[in-house]
C-alpha positions in Angstrom: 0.6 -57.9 -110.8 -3.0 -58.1 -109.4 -5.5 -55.8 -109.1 -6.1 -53.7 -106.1 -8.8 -54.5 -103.1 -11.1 -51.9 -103.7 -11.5 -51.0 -107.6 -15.4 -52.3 -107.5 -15.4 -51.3 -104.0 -15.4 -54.9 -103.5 -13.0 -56.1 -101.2 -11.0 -58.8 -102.9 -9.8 -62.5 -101.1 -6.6 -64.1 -101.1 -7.1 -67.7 -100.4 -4.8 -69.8 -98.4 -4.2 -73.9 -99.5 -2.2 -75.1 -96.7 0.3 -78.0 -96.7 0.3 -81.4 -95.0 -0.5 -80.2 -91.6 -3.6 -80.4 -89.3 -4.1 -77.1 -88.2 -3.2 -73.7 -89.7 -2.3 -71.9 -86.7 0.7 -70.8 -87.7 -0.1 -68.8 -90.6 -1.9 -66.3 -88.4 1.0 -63.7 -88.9 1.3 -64.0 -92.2 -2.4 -63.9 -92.4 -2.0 -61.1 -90.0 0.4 -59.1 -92.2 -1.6 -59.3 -95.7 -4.8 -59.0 -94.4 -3.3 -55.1 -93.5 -2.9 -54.5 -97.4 -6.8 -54.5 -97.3 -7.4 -58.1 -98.6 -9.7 -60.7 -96.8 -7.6 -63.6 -95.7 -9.6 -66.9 -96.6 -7.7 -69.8 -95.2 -9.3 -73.5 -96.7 -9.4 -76.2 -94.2 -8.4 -79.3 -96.7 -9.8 -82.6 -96.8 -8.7 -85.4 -94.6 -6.1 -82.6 -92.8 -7.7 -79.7 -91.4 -11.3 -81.2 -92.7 -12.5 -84.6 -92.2 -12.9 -86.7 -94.7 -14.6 -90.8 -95.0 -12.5 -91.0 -98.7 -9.7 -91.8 -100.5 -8.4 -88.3 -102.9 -6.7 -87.8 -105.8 -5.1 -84.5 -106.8 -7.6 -84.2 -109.8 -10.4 -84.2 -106.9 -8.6 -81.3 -104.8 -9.0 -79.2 -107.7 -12.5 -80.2 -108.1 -12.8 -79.0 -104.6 -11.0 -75.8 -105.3 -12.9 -74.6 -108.0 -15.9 -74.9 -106.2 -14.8 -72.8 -103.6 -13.3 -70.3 -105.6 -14.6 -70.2 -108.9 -17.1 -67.7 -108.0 -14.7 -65.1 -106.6 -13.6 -62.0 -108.6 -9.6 -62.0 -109.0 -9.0 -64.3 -106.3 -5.0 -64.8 -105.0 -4.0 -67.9 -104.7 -1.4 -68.9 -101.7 -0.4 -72.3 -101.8 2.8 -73.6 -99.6 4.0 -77.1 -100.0 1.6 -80.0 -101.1 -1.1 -76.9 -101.0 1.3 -75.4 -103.5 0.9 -79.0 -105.6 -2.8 -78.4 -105.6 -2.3 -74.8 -106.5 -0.3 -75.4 -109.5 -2.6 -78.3 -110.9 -5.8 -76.2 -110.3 -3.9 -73.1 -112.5 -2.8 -75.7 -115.0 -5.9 -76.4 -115.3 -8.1 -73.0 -114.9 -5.2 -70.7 -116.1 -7.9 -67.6 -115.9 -9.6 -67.5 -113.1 -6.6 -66.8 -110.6 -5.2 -62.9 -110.7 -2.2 -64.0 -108.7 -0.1 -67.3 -107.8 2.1 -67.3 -104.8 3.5 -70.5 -103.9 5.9 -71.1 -101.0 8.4 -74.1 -101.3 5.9 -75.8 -103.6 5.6 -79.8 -103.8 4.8 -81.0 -107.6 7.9 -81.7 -109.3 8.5 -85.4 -109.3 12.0 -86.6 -108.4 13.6 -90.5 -108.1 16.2 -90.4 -105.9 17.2 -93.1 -102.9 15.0 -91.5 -100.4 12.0 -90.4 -102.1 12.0 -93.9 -104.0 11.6 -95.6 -100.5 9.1 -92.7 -99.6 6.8 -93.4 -102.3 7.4 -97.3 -101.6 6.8 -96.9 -98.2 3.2 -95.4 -99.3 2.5 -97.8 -100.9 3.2 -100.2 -99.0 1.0 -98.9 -96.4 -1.7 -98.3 -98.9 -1.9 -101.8 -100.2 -1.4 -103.6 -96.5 -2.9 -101.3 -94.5 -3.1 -102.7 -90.4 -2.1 -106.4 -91.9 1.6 -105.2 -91.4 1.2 -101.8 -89.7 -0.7 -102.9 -86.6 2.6 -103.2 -84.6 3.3 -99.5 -83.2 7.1 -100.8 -83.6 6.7 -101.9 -87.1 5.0 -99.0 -88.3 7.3 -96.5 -86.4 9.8 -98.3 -88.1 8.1 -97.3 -91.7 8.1 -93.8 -90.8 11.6 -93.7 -90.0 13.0 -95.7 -92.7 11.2 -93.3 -95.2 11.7 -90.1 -93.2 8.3 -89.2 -93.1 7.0 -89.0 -89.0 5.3 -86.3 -89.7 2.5 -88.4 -91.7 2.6 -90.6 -88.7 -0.4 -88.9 -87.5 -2.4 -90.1 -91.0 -5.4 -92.3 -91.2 -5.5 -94.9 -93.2 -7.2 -92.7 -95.8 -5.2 -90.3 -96.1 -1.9 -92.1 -96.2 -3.5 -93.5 -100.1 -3.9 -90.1 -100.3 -0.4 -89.1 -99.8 0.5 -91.9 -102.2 -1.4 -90.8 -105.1 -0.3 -87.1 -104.6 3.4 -88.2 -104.4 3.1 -89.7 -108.0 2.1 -87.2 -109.8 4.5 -85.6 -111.5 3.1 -82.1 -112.6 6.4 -81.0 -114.8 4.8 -80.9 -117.5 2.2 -79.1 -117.1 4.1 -76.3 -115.7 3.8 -74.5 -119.2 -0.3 -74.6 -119.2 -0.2 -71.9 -115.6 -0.2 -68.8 -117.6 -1.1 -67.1 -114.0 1.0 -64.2 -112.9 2.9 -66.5 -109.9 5.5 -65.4 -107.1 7.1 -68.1 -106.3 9.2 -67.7 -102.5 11.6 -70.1 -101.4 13.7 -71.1 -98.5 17.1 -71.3 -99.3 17.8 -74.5 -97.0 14.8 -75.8 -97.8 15.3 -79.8 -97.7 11.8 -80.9 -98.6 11.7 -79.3 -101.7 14.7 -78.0 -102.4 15.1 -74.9 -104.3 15.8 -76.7 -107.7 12.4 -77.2 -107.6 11.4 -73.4 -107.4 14.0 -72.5 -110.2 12.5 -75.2 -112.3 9.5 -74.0 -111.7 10.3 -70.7 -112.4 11.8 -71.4 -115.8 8.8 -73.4 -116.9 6.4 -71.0 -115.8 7.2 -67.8 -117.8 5.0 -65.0 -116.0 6.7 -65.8 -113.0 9.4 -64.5 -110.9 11.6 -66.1 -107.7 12.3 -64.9 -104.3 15.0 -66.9 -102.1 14.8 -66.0 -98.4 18.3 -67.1 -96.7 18.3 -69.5 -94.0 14.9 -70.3 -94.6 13.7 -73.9 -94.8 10.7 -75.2 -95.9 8.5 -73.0 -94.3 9.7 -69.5 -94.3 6.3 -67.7 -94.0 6.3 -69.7 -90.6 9.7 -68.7 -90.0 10.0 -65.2 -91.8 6.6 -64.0 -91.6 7.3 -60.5 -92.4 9.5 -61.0 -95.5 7.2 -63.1 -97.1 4.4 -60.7 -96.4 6.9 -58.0 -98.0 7.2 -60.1 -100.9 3.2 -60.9 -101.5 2.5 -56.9 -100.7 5.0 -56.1 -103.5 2.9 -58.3 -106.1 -0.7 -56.9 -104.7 
C-alpha cells in the first residue's frame, strides 16, 4: 500500500510513536527488521515518557507535536503501538493525507466503561485533582495503583499522571471514519489491555484497512514476535 524507498531516490522514513513506556529499547528488532526493507527507522521520544516535559498534555497537543515533526516528510509510515497508536489515529483523523501508511499495534483509543477501567479513570483522577495531599504515603498510593491495576504508571510524575487522565477520556470512536489512511492494523490475540474487540472495531470503522491477529500474542507482540510483525509491515511497504 505505500510507496517504495527509493522512487525519488529519496530514502523514505517510517516513524515510530511509542506507548506508555520510558525507553524504547525494545523495539530495536523490529526496528532492526524494517529498517532491512530499505526504510529509515525514526523512533520519537514522547513527551513526559521518553522526553521530558515541565507540562500538563492533551491528545490534541501530541498531534500538534506530531505534525511538526512529520509534516515535512514525503510519504511518511506511521507506526504507532498502544497509547502511541491513540496518538496515531487522532493525528490521521485529523491530517488524513499526509500519512502513506498506518500501522498500529494493539492500539489504545476506543473508549470503554467497564468495572475496571471506570476505577482506572477514577483513580486518575483522583490523583490529578489531589495530587501529594493523599498520595504522599508510599502505602496509600501503592494502594491506588493496585486497586486500578495500573503499576506500571507508578513510575509517572505528577504531570504526566493528568496526562494519562485526559488521554484515557477521550474517546476517539467516532472519528474512526475521518482516517482515510491506508492502515494495518496487528493485534495480539491475548491481548488484555486492549483487547482485540478494539482492533476489529477499528477495522470496521476504518474502511481502507485490514487486520492481522498474531496468536498468543499479548499486548505487545512486536516485543514478543518481532519477526512476524516485521513480516506483516514488509508485506504493506
Amino acid at each position: 500500500m505505500a510507496k517504495t524507498p527509493n522512487t525519488m531516490g529519496i530514502m523514505k522514513k517510517i516513524f515510530i510513536v511509542h506507548g506508555w513506556t520510558y525507553t524504547t529499547e525494545k523495539w530495536s528488532e523490529l526496528s532492526s527488521l524494517l529498517s532491512m526493507s530499505g526504510y529509515e527507522i525514526v523512533s520519537l521520544t514522547v513527551p513526559g515518557l521518553t522526553e521530558k516535559t515541565d507540562k500538563v498534555w492533551t491528545l490534541d497537543m501530541y498531534v500538534e507535536w506530531l505534525h511538526e515533526k512529520i509534516s515535512h516528510e514525503e510519504d511518511p509510515i506511521l507506526i504507532g503501538h498502544s497509547n502511541g497508536g491513540r496518538i496515531a489515529l487522532a493525528y490521521c483523523a485529523a491530517h488524513p493525507h499526509i500519512i502513506s501508511l498506518l500501522v498500529l499495534i494493539g492500539s489504545a483509543g476506543i473508549y470503554h466503561n467497564e468495572l475496571p477501567i471506570r476505577i482506572k479513570r477514577a483513580v486518575f483522577g483522583m490523583l490529578a485533582k489531589i495530587g501529594k495531599k493523599l498520595t504522599s504515603s508510599d502505602k496509600m498510593r501503592n494502594l491506588l495503583y493496585k486497586v486500578a491495576r495500573v503499576q506500571d504508571y507508578n513510575k509517572a510524575t505528577p504531570i504526566m499522571k493528568e496526562t494519562m487522565h485526559n488521554l484515557i477520556t477521550v474517546d476517539l470512536t467516532e472519528k474512526l471514519e475521518l482516517v482515510s489512511t491506508p492502515t494495518l492494523l496487528i493485534w495480539g490475540e491475548k491481548d488484555t489491555a486492549t483487547p482485540l474487540s478494539d482492533g476489529l472495531l477499528i477495522q470496521k470503522k476504518i474502511k481502507n484497512s485490514k487486520l492481522y491477529t498474531i496468536k498468543d500474542a499479548g499486548h505487545s507482540p512486536h516485543f514478543t514476535h518481532a519477526k512476524e510483525v516485521a513480516e506483516q509491515i514488509i508485506k504493506e511497504l
